[in-house]
N, C-alpha and C positions, 0 to 999 in steps of 0.2 A: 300305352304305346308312347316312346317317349319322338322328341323331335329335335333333331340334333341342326345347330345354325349352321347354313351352307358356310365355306370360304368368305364370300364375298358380302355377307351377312355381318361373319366377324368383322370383319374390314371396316365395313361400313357403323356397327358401335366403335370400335377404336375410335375412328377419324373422328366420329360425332361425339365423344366424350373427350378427346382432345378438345375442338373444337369449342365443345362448351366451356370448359375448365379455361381455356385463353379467355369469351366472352366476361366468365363471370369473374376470372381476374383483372381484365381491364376494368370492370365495375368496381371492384372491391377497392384494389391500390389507390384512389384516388381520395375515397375516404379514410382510410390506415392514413395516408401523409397525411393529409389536413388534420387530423388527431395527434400527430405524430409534432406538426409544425404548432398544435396549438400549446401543447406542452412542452415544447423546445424553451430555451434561452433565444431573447432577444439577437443575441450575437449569432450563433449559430442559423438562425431562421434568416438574416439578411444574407450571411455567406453563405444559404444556398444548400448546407451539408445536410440537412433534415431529408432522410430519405423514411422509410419504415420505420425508425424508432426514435424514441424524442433523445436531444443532443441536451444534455446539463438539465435534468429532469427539474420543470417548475408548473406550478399550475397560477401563476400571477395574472394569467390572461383571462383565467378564468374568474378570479378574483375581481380581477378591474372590470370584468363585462356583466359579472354578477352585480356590481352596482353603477349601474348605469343606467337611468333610468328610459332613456330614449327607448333603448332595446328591448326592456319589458314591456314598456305601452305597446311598442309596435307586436310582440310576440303575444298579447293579451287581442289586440284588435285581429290579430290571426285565429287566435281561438274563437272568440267572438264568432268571426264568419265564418267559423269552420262550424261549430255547434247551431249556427242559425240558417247555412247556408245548403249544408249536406242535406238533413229532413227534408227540405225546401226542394232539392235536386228530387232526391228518392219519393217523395209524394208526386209531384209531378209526372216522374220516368212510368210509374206502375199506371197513374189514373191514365197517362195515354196510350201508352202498351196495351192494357189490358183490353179496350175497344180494338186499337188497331190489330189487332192478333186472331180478329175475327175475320170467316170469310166473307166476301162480297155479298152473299145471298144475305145474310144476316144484319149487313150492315154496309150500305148502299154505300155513303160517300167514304168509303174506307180510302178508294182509288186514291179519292181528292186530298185526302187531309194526308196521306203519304207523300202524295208527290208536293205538298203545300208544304210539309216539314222537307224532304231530300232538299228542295231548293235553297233552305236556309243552308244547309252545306255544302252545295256547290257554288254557291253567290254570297256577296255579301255587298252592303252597300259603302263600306269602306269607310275609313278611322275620323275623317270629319261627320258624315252623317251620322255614325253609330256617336261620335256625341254631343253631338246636337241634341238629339233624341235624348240622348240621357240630359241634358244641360233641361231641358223643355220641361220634364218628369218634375223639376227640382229635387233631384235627390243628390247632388252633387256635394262632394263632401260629407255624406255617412256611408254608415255601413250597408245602407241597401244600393249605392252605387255601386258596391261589388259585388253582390248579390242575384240583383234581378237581371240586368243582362245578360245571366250567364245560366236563369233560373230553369230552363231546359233543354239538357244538355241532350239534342237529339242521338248522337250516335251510340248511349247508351239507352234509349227508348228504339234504338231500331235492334242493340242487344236481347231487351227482357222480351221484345213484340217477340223474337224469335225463337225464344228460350220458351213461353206461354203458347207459340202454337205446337211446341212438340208433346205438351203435355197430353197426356192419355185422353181422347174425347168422352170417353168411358166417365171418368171421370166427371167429370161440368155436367152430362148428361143424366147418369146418379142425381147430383145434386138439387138440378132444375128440375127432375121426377119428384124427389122429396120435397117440392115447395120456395127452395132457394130464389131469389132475384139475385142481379147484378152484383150488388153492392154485397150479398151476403158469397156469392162464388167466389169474387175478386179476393176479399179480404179474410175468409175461414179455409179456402180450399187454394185458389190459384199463391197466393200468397205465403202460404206455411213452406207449402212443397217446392218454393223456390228461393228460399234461402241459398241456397249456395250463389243462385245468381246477380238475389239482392246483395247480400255482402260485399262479393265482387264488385259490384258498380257502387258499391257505398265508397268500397277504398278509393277506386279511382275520382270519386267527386272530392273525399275529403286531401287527396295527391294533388288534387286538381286547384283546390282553394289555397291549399296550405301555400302551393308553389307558385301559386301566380304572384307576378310582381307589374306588369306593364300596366292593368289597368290602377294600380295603385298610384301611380304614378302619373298619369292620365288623369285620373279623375278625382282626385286627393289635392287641394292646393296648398293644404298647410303638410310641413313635415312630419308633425307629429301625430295625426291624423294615415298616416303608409301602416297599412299593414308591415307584417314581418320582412316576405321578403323584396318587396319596394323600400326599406329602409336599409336591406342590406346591400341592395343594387349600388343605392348612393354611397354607401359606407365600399363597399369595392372600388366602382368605377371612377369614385373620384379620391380625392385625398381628402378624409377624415380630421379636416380641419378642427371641428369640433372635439376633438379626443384630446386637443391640447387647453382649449381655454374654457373647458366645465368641466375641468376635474375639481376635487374637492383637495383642499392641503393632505390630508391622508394618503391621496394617491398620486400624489407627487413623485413619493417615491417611488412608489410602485412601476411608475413609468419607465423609470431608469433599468427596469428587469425585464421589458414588455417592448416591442415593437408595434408598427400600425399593422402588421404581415401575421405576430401572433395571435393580436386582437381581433381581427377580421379570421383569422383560423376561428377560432372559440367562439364567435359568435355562425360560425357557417355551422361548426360543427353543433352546438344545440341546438339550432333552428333547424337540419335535419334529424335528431331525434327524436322528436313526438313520432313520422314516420315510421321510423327503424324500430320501434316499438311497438307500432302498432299492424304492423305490416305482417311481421310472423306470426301473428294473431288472425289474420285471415286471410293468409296465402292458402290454408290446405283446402279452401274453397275455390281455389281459379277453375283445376282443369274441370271438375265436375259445374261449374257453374259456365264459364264463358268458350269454352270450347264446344259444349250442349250446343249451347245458346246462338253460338256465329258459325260453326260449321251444318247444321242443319239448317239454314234462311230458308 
């Protein structure tokens, strides 16, 4: 028996596919220019005419940012936290998920340690205290100052808690029949079978590192020392003084081809490729993993 869409059915995909197709063009054009201005001619990228395609096709920006050494430390200390920082996020998310995702009968203070995490997101104690606290730690200045205050990230542990109680009870109850304790359910059973959830919240920790820049900045005193993109903030927001007096005689000329507008293009644009790369790698895990996961709480 088939089912044919009312009137107002079709209507309503139209509207919603129009709809999306504006969203995800607003999202797209902004990276086409910035690719568009990084490959442009100096000339052309000050007067503004770089719209979707590069004007006097040159890749000099790419050149000049390819050696520069500022921009790879900073893009290497982003890896850095991105590889040490992530695990760090996703061990933590699972070890508290997985208690909290139990009912009260089971696990008494479940109430309190809930409502002990909600408060950290609905309060905070505001940007002198939170670094203090870190200045006190002594970790100011490496890479576990962007790290541990960020080391669990609740609203993803209130994702998996919710994704782990929809799983089948049938299940867990199997297991602890066969002999199982805690540690071997969480990690042979609750765990496998939530891949799509874990992934998910992996991308967003590693979105989440790659793209912070404020506490780089905060809690970084030397420049060199900024992640990625706390170096690019500076390299934007102010004028890239530096781009004229550490260049090397080779890029001298170079500069005569290159604006401060195409070099900041090239360097935004690499620094969101790791991302873009990595992202259609585990998109086809959202809707099964975090729509589970946050529409059944």
């Amino acid at each position: 028996m088939h089912h044919y869409p009312t009137t107002g059915r079709k209507v309503f995909l139209a509207v919603n596919s129009v709809f999306l197709l504006v969203v995800a063009l607003l999202c797209l054009l902004p990276i086409i220019n910035i690719l568009a201005v990084s490959l442009s001619s100096s000339a052309a990228a000050a007067t503004g005419k770089v719209g979707l395609w590069p004007i006097d096709f040159t890749i000099s920006s790419y050149k000049f940012v390819g050696g520069r050494h500022e921009f790879f430390t900073s893009f290497f200390i982003s890896v850095k936290r991105v590889l040490i920082g992530v695990p760090i996020n996703m061990l933590l998310t699972i070890l508290i998920a997985y208690p909290l995702s139990k009912e009260a009968a089971r696990f008494r203070l479940r109430g309190v340690f809930v409502w002990f995490f909600l408060i950290t997101i609905l309060f905070n104690g505001g940007l002198i205290p939170w670094y203090m606290t870190i200045k006190q730690t002594g970790i100011l200045d490496s890479i576990w100052a962007l790290i541990l205050p960020g080391a669990v990230p609740v609203f993803n542990c209130i994702l998996l808690l919710n994704f782990f109680r929809e799983l089948p009870k049938e299940l867990e109850e199997a297991a602890i029949m066969d002999g199982a304790g805690h540690w071997t359910t969480l990690w042979k059973l609750f765990v496998p079978i939530s891949v799509p959830a874990i992934a998910t919240l992996t991308l967003f920790s590693i979105v989440g590192h790659w793209n912070s820049w404020f506490d780089g900045l905060i809690l970084m005193n030397k420049p060199q020392d900024y992640p990625l993109q706390s170096y690019l903030q500076t390299v934007i927001v102010k004028f890239d003084s530096t781009l004229l007096n550490s260049v090397s005689s080779d890029q001298v000329k170079m500069l005569s081809q290159i604006s401060n507008k195409t070099t900041q293009a090239a360097q935004i644009f690499i620094a969101a490729l790791p991302i873009l790369i990595v992202y259609p790698l585990l998109q086809r895990y959202f809707i099964s993993g975090i729509v589970l996961g946050s529409v059944k709480g």
